[in-house]
N, CA, C and O atoms as a Tripos MOL2 file, in Angstrom:
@<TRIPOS>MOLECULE
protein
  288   287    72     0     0
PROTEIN
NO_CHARGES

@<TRIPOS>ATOM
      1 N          87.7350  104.6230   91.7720 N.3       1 UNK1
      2 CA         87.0660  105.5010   90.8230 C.3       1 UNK1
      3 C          85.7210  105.9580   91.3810 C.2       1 UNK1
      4 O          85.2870  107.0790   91.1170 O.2       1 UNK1
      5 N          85.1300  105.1830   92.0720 N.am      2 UNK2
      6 CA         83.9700  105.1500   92.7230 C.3       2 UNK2
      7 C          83.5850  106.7230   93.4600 C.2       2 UNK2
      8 O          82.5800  107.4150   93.2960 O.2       2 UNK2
      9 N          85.0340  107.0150   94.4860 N.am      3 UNK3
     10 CA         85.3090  107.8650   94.7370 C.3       3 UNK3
     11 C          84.9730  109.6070   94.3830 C.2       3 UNK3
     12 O          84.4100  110.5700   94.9020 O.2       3 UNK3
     13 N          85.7660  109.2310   93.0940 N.am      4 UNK4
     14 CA         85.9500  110.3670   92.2820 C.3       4 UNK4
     15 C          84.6140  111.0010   91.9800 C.2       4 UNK4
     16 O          84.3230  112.1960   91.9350 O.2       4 UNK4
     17 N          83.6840  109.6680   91.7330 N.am      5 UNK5
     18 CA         82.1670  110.2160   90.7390 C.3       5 UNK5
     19 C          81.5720  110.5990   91.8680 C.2       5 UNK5
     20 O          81.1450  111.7470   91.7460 O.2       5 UNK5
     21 N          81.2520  109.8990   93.4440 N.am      6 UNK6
     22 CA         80.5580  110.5070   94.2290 C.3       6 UNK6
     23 C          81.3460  111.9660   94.4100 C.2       6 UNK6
     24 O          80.4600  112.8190   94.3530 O.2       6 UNK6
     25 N          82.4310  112.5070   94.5720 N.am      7 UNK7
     26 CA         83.1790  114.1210   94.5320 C.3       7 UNK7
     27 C          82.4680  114.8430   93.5740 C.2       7 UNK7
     28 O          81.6650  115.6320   94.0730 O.2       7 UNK7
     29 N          82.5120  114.8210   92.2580 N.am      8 UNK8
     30 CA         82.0290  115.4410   91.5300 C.3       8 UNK8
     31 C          80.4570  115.4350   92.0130 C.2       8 UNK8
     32 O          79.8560  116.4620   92.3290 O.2       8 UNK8
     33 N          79.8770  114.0960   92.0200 N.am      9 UNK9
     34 CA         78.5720  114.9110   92.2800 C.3       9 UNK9
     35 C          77.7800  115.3810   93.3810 C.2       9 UNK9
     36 O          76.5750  115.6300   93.4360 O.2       9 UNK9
     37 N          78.6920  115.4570   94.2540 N.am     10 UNK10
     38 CA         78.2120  116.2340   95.8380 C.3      10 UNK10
     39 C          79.1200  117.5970   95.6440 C.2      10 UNK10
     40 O          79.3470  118.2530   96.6610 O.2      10 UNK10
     41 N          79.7660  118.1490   94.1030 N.am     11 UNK11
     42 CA         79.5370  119.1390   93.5230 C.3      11 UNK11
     43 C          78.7450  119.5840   92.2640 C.2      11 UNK11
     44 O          78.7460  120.7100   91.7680 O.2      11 UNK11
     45 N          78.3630  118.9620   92.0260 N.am     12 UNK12
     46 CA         76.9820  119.0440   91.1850 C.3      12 UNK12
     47 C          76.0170  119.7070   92.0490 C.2      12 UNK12
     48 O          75.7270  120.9020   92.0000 O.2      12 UNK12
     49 N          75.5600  118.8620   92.8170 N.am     13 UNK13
     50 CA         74.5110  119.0360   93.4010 C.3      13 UNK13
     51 C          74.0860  119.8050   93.2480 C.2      13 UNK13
     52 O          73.1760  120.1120   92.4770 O.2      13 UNK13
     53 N          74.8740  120.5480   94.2490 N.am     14 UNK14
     54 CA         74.4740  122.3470   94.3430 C.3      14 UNK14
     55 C          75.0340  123.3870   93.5700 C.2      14 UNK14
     56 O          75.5550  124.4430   93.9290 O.2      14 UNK14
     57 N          74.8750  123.0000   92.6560 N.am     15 UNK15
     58 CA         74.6800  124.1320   91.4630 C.3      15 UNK15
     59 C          76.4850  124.0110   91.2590 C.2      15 UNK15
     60 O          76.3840  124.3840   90.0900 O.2      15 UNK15
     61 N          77.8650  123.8240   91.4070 N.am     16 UNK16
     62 CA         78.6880  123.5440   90.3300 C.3      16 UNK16
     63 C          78.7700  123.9700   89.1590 C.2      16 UNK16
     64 O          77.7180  124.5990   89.0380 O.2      16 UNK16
     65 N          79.3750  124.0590   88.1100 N.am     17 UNK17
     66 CA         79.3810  124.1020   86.8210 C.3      17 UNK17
     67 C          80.5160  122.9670   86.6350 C.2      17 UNK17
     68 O          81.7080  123.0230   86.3310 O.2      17 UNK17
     69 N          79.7440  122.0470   86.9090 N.am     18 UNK18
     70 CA         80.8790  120.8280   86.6030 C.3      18 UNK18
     71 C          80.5890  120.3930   85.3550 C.2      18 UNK18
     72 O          79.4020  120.2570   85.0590 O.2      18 UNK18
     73 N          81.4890  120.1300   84.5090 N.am     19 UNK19
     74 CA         81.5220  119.7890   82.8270 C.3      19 UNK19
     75 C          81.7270  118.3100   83.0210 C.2      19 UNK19
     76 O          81.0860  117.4790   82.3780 O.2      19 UNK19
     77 N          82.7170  117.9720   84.0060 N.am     20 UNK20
     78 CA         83.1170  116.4590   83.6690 C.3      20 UNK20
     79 C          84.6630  116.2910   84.6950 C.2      20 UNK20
     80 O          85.2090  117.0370   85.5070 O.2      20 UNK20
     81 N          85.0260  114.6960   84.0680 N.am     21 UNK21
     82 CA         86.1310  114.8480   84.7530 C.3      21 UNK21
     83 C          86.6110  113.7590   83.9230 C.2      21 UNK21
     84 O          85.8450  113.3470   83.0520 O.2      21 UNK21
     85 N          88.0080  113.1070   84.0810 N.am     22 UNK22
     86 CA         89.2380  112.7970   83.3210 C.3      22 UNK22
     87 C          89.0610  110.9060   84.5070 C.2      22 UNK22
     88 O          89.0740  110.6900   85.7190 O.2      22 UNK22
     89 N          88.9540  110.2170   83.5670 N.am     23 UNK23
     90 CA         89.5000  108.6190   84.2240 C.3      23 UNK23
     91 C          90.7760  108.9660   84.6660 C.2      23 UNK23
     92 O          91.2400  109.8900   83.9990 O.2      23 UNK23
     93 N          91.6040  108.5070   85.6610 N.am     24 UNK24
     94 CA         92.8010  108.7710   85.6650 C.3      24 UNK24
     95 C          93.5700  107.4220   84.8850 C.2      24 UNK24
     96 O          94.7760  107.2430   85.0530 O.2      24 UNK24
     97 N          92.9700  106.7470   84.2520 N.am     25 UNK25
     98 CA         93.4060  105.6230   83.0570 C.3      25 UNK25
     99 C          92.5040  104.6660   82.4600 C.2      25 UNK25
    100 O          92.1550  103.5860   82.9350 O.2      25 UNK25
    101 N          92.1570  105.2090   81.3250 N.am     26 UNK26
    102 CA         91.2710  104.5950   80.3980 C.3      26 UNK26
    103 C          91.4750  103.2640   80.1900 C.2      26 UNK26
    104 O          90.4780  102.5430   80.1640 O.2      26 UNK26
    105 N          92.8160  102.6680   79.9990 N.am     27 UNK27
    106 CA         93.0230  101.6360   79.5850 C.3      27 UNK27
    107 C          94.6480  101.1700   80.8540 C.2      27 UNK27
    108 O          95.3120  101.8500   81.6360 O.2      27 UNK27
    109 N          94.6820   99.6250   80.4160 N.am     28 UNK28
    110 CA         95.8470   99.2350   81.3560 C.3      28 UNK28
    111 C          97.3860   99.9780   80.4790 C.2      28 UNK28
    112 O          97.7990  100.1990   79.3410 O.2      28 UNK28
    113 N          97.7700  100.1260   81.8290 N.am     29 UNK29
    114 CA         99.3250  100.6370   81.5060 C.3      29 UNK29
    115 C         100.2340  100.2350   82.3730 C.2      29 UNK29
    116 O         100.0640   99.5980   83.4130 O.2      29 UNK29
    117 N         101.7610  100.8610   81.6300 N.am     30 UNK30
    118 CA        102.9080  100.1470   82.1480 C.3      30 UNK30
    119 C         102.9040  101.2250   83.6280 C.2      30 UNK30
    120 O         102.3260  102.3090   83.7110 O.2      30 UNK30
    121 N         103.8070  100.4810   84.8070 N.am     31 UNK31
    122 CA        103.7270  101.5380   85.8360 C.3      31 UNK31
    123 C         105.2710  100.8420   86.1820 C.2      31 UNK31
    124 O         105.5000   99.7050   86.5970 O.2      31 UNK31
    125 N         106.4730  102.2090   85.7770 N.am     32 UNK32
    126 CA        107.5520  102.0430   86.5190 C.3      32 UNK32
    127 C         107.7550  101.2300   87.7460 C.2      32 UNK32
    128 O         108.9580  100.9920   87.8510 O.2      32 UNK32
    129 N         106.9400  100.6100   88.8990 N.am     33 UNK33
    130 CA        107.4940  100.0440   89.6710 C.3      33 UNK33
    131 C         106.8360   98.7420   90.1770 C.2      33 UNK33
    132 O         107.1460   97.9820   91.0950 O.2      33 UNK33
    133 N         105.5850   98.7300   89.0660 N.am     34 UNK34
    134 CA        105.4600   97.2700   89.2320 C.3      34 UNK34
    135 C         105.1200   96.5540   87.3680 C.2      34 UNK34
    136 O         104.5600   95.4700   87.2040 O.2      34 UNK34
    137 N         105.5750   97.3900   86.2600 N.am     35 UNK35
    138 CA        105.5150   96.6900   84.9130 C.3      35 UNK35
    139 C         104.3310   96.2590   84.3470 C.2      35 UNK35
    140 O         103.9060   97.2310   83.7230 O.2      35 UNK35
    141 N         103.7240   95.5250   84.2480 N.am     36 UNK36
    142 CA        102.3350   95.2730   83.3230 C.3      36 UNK36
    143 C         101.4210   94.7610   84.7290 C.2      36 UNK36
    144 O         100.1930   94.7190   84.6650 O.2      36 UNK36
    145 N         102.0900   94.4220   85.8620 N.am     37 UNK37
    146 CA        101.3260   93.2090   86.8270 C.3      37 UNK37
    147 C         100.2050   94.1640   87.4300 C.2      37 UNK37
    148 O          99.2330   93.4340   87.6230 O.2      37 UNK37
    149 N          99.8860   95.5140   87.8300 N.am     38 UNK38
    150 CA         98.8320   96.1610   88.2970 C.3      38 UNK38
    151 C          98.0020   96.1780   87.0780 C.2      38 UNK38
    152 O          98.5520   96.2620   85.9800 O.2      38 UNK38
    153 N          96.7420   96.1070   87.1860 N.am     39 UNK39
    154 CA         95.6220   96.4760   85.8600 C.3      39 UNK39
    155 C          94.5750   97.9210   86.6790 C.2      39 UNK39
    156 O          93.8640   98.0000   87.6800 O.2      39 UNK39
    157 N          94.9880   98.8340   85.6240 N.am     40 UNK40
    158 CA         94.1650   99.9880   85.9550 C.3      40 UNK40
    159 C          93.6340  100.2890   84.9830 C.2      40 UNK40
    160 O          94.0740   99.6260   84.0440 O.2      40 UNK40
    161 N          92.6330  101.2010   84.6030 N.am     41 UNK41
    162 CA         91.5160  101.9330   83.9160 C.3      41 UNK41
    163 C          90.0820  101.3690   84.4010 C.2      41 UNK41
    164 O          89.6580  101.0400   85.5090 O.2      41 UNK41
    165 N          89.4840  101.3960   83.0410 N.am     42 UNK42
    166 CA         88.1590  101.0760   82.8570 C.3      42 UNK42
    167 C          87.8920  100.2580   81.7080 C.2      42 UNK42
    168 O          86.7350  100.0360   81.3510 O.2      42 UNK42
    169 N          89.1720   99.6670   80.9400 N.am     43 UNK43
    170 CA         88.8170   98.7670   80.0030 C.3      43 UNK43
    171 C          90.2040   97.3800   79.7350 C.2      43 UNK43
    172 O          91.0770   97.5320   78.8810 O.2      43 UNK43
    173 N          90.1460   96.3810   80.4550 N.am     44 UNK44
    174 CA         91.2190   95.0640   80.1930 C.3      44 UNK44
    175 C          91.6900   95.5270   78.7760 C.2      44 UNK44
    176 O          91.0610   95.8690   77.7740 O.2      44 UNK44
    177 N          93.1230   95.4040   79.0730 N.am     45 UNK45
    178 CA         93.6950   95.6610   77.3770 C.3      45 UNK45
    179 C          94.3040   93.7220   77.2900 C.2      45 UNK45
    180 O          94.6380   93.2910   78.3940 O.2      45 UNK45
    181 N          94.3880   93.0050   76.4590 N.am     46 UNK46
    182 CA         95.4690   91.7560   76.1230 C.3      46 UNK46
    183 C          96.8770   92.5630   75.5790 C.2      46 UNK46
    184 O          96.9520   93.3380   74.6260 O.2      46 UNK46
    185 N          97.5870   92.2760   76.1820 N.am     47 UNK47
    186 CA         98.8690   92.3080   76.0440 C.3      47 UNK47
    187 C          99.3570   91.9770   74.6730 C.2      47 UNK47
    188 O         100.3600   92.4100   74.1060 O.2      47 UNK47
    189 N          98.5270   91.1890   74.2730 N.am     48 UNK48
    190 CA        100.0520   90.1630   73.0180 C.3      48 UNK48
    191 C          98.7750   90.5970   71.7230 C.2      48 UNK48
    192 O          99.2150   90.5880   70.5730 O.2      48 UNK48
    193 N          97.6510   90.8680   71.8510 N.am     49 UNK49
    194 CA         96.9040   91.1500   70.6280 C.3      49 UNK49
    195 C          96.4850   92.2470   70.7940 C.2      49 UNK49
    196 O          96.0980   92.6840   69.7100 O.2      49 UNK49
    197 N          96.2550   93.4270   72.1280 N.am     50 UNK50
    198 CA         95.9260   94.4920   72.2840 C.3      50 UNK50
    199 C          94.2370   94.4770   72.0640 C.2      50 UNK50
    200 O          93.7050   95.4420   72.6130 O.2      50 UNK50
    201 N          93.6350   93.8930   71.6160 N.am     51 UNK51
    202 CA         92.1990   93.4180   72.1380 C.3      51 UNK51
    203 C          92.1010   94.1180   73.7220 C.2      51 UNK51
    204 O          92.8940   94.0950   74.6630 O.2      51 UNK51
    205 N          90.7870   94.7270   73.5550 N.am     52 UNK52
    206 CA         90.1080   95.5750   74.9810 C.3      52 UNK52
    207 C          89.0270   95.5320   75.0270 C.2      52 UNK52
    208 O          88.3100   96.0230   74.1550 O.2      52 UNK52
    209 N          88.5330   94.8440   76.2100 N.am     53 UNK53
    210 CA         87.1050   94.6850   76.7040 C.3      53 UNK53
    211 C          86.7360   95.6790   77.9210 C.2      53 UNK53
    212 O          87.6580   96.2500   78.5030 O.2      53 UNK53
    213 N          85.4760   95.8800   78.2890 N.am     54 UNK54
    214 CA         85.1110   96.9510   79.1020 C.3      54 UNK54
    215 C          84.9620   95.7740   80.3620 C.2      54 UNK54
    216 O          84.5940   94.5990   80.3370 O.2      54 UNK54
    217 N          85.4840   96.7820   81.5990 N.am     55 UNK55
    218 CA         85.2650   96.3840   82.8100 C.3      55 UNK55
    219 C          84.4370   96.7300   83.7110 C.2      55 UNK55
    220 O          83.9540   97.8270   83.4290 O.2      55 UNK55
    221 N          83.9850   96.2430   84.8100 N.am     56 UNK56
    222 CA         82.6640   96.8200   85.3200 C.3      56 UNK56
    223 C          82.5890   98.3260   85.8200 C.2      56 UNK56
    224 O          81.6370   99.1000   85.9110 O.2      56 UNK56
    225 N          83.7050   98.4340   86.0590 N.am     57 UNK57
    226 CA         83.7540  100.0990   86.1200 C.3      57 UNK57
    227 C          83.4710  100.8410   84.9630 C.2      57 UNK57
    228 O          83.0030  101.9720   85.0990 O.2      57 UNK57
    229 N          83.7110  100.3130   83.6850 N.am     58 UNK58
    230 CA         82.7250  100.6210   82.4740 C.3      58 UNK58
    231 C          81.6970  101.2220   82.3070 C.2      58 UNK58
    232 O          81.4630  102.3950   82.0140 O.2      58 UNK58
    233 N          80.7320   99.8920   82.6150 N.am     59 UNK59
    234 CA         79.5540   99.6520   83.2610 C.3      59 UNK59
    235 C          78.9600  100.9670   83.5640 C.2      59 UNK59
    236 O          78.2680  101.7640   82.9300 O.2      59 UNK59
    237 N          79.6250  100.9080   85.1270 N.am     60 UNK60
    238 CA         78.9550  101.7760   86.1320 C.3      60 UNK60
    239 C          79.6740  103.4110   85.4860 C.2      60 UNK60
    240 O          79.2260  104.5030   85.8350 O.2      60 UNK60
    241 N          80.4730  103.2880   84.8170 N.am     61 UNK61
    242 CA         80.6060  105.0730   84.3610 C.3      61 UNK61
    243 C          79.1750  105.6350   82.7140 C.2      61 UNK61
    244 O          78.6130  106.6300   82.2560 O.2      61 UNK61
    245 N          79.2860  104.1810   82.4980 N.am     62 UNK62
    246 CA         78.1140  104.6400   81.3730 C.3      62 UNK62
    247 C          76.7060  104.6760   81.9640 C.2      62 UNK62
    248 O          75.8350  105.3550   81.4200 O.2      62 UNK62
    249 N          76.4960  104.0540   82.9220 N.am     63 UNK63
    250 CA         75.1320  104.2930   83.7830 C.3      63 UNK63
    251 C          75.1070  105.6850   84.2860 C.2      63 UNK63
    252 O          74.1870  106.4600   84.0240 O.2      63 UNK63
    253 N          76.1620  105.9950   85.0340 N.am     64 UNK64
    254 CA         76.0300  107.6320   85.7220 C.3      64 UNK64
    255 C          75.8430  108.4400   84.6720 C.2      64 UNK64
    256 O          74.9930  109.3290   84.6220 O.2      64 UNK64
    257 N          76.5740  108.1760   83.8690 N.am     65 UNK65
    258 CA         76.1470  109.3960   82.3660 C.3      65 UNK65
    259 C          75.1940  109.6760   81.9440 C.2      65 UNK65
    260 O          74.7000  110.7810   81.7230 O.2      65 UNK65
    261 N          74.5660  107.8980   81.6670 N.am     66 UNK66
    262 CA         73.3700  108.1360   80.8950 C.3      66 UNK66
    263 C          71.8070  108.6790   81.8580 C.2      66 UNK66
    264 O          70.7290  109.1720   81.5280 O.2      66 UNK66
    265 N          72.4830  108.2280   83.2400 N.am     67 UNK67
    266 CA         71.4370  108.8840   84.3070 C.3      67 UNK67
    267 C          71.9830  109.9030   84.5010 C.2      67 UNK67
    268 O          71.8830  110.0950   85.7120 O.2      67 UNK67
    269 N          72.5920  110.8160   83.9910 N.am     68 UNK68
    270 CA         73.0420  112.3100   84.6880 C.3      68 UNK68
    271 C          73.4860  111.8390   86.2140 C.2      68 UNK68
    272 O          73.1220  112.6170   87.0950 O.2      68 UNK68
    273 N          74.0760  110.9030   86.5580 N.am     69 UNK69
    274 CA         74.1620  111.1040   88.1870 C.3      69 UNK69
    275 C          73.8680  110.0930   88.4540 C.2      69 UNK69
    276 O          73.5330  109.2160   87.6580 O.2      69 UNK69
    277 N          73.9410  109.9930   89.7940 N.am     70 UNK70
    278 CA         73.1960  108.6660   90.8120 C.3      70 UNK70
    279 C          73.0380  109.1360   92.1670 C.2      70 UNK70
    280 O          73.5750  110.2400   92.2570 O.2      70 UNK70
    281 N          72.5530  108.7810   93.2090 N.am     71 UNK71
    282 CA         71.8700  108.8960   94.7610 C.3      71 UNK71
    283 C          73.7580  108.6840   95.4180 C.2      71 UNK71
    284 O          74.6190  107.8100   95.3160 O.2      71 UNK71
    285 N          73.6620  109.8870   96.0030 N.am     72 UNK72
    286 CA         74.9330  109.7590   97.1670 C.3      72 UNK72
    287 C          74.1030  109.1870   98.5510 C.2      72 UNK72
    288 O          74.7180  108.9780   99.5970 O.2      72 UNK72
@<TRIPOS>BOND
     1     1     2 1
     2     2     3 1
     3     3     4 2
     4     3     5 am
     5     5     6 1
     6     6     7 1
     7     7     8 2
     8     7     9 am
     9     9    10 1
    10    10    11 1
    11    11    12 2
    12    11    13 am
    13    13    14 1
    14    14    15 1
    15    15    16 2
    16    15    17 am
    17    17    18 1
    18    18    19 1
    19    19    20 2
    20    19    21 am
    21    21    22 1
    22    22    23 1
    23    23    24 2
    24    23    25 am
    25    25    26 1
    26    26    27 1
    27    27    28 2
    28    27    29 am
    29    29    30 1
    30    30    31 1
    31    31    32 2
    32    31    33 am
    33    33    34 1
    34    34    35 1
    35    35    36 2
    36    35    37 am
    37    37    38 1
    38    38    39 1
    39    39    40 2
    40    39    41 am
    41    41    42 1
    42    42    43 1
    43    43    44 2
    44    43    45 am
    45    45    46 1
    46    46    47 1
    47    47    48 2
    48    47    49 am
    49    49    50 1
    50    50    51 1
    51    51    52 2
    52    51    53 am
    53    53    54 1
    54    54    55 1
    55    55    56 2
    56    55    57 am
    57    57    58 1
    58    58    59 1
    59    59    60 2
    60    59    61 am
    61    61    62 1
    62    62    63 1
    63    63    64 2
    64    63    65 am
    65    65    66 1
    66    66    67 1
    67    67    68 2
    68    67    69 am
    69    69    70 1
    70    70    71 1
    71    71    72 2
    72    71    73 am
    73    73    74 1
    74    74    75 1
    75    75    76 2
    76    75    77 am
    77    77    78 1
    78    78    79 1
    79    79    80 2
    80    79    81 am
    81    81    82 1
    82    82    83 1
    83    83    84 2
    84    83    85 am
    85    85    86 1
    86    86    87 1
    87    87    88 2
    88    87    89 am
    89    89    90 1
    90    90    91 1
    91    91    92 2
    92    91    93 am
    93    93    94 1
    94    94    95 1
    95    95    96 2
    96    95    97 am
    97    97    98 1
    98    98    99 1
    99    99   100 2
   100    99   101 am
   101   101   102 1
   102   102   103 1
   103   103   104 2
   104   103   105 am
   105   105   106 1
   106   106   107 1
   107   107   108 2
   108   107   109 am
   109   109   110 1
   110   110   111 1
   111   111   112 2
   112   111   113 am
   113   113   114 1
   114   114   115 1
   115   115   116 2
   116   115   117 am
   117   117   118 1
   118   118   119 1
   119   119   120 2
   120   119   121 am
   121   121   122 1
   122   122   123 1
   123   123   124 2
   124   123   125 am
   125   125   126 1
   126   126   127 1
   127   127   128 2
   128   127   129 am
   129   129   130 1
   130   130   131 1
   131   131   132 2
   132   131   133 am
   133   133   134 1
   134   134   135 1
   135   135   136 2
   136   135   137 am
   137   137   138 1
   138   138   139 1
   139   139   140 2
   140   139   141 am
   141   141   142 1
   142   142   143 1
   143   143   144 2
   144   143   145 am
   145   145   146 1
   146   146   147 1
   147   147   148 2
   148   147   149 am
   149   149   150 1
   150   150   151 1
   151   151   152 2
   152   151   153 am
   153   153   154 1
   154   154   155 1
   155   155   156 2
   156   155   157 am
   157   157   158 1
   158   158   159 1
   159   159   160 2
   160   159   161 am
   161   161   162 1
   162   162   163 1
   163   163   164 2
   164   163   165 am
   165   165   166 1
   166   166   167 1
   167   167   168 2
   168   167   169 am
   169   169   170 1
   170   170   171 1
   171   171   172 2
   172   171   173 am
   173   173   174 1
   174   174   175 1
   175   175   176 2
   176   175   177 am
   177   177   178 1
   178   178   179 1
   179   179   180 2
   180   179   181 am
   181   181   182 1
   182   182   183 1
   183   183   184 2
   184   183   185 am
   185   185   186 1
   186   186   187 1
   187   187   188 2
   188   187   189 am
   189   189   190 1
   190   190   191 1
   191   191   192 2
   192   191   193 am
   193   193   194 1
   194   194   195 1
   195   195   196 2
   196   195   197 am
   197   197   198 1
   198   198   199 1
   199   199   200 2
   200   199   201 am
   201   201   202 1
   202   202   203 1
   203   203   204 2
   204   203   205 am
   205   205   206 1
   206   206   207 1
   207   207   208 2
   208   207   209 am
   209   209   210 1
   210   210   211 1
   211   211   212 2
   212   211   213 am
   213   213   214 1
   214   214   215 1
   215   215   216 2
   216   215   217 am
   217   217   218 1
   218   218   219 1
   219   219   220 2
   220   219   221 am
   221   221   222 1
   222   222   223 1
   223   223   224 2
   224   223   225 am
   225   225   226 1
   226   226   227 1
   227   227   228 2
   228   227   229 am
   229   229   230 1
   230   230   231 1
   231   231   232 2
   232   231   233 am
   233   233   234 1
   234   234   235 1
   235   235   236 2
   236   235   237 am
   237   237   238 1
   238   238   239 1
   239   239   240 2
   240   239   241 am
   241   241   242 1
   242   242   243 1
   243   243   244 2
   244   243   245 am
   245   245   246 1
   246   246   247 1
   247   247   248 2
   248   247   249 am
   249   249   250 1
   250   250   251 1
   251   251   252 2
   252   251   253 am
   253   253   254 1
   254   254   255 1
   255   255   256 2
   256   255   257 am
   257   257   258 1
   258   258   259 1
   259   259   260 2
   260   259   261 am
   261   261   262 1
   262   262   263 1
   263   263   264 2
   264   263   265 am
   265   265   266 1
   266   266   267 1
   267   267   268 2
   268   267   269 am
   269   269   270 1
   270   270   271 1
   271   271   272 2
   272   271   273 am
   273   273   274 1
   274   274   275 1
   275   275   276 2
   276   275   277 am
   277   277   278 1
   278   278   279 1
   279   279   280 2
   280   279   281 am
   281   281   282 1
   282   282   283 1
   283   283   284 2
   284   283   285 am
   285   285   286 1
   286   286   287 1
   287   287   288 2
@<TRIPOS>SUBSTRUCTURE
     1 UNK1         2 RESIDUE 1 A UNK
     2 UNK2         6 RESIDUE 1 A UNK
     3 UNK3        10 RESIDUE 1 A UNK
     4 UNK4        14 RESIDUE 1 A UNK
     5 UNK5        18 RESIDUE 1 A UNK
     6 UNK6        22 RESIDUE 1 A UNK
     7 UNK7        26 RESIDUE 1 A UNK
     8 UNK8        30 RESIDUE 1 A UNK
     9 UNK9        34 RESIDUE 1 A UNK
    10 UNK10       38 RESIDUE 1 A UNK
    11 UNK11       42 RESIDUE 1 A UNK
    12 UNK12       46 RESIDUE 1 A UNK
    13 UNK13       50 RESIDUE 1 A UNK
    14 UNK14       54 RESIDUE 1 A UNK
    15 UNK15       58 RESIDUE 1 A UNK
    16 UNK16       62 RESIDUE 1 A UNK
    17 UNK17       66 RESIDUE 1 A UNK
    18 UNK18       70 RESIDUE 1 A UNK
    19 UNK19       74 RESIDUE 1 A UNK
    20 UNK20       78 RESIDUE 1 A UNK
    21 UNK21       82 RESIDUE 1 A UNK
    22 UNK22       86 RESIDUE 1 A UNK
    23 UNK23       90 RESIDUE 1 A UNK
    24 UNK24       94 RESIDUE 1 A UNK
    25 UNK25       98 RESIDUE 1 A UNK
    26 UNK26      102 RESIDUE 1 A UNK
    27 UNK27      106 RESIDUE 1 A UNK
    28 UNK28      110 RESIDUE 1 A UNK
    29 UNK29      114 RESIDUE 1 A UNK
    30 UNK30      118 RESIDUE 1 A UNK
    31 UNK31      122 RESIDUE 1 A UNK
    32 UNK32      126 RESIDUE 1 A UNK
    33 UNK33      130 RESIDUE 1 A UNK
    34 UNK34      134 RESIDUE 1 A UNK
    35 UNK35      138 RESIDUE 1 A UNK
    36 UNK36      142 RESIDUE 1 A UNK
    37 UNK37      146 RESIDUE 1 A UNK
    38 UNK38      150 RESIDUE 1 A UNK
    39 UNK39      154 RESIDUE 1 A UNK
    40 UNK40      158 RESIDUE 1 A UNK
    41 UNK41      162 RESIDUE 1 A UNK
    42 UNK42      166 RESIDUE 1 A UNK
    43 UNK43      170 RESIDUE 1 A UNK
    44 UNK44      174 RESIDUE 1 A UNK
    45 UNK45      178 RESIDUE 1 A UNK
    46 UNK46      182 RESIDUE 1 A UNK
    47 UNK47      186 RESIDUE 1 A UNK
    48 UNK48      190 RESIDUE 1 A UNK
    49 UNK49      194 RESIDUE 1 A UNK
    50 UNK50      198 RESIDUE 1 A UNK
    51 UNK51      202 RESIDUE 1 A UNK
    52 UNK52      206 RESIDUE 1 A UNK
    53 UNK53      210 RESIDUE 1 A UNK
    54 UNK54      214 RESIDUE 1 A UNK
    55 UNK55      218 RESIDUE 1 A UNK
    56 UNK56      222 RESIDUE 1 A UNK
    57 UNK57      226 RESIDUE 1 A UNK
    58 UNK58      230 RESIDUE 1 A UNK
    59 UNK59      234 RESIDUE 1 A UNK
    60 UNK60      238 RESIDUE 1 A UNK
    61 UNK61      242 RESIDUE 1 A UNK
    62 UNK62      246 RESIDUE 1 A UNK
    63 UNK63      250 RESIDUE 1 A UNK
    64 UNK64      254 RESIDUE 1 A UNK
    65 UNK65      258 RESIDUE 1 A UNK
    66 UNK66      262 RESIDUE 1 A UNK
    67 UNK67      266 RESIDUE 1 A UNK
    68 UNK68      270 RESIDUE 1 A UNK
    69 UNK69      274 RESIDUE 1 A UNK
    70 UNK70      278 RESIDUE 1 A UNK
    71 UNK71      282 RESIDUE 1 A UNK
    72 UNK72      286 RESIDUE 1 A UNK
């Protein structure tokens, strides 16, 4: 994910009209070829109570926001 935010903002930079961009998974999901065992998004889901806590990628997406950005 890390990725993604430095892209966008080495189009920012220079003037862009970048609005935003899309997690490519908010929360954990099923994945046809490996079932519940990969964990992706930005927030641990529990399986059996559906309870969701934020993960450090969380974290670090509410920091860039609330700083407009960060140092590439």
């Amino acid at each position: 994910m890390l990725s993604i935010i430095i892209q966008c903002q080495l189009l920012f930079d220079p003037g862009m009209p970048l609005k935003g961009y899309y997690a490519c998974s908010l929360l954990n999901n099923f994945e046809w070829a490996e079932g519940y065992a990969k964990r992706f998004g930005i927030a641990y889901t529990n399986d059996e109570t559906l309870e969701r806590w934020p993960k450090d990628s969380y974290y670090f997406n509410q920091k860039v926001i609330s700083e407009s950005g960060f140092d590439v």
